[in-house]
C-alpha positions in Angstrom: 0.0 0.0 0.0 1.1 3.2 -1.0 1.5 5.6 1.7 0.0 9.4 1.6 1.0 12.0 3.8 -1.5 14.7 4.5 -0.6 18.0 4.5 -2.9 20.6 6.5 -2.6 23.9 5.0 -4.9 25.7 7.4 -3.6 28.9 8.4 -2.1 29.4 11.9 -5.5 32.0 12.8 -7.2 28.8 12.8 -5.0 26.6 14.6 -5.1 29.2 17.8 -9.1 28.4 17.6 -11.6 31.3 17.5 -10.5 34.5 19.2 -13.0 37.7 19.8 -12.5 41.3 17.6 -13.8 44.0 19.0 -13.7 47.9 16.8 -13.0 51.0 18.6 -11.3 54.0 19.2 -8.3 55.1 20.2 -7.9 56.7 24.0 -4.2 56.9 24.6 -1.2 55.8 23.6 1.3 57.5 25.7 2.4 54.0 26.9 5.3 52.6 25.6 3.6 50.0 22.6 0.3 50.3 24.7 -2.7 51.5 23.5 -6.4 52.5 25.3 -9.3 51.8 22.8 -12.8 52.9 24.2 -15.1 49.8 23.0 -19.4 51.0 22.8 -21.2 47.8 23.6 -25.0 48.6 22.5 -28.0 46.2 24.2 -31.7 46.1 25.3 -32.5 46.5 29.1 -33.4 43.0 29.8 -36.6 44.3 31.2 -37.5 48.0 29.9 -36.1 47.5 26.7 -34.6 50.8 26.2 -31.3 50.0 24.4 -28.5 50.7 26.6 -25.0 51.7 25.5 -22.0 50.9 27.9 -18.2 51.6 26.7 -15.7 49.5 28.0 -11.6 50.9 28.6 -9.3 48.2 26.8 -5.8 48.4 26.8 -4.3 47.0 23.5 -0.5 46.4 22.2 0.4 48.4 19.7 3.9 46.7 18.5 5.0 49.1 15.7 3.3 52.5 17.4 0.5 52.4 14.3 -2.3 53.8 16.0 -3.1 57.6 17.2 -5.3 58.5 19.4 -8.7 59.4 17.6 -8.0 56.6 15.2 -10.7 53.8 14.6 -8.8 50.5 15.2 -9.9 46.7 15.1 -8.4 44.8 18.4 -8.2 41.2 18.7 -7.9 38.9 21.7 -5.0 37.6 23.0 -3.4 35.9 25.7 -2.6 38.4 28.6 0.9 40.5 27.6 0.5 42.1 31.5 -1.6 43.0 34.4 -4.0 45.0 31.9 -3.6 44.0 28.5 -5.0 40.7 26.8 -5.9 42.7 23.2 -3.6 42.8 20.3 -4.1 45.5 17.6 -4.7 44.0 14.5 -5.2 46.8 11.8 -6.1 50.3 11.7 -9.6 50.9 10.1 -9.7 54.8 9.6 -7.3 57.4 10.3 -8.3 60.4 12.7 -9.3 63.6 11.3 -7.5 65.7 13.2 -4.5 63.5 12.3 -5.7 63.9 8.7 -5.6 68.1 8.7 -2.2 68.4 11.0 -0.3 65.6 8.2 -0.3 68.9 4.8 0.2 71.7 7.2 3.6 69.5 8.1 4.4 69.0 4.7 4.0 72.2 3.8 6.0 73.5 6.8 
């Protein structure tokens, strides 16, 4: 009998198994490759049913120093890096505006 390896070509995302994203902005990141990202959780009131928004304080690591504060950035789950932090930044979605108008008048300068 011929023998057949099998090769799993999954990427390594899945191999960790399924890990939560949450989108928010950026707080802070005077930290050294720490970022806070204020995360709006919207819900019903279990029994008035008036939707209910709560924001939540994460602190996220920021590796490279890619994300400014204003910025809208996606954050994935991790294991915990310190006392606070068990998010990873994974992208930056949208730039801040004020970032946006300060970047020409630097250029110009």
């Amino acid at each position: 009998m011929p023998e057949t390896a099998t090769v799993q070509t999954a990427p390594a995302e899945s191999a960790r198994g399924h890990r939560k994203e949450r989108l928010g902005k950026v707080l802070a990141n005077k930290m050294a490759k720490t970022i806070v990202v204020q995360v709006e959780r919207r819900f019903p009131h279990p029994k008035y049913k008036k939707v209910i928004t709560t924001f939540a304080k994460l602190y996220a690591h920021d590796e490279k120093g890619d994300a400014k504060v204003g910025d809208l950035v996606l954050i994935q789950e991790t294991r915990p890096l310190s006392k606070l932090k068990r998010w990873r930044l994974k992208q930056v979605v949208e730039r801040s505006k004020e970032d946006m108008s300060r970047a020409p008048a630097a250029a110009a300068a």
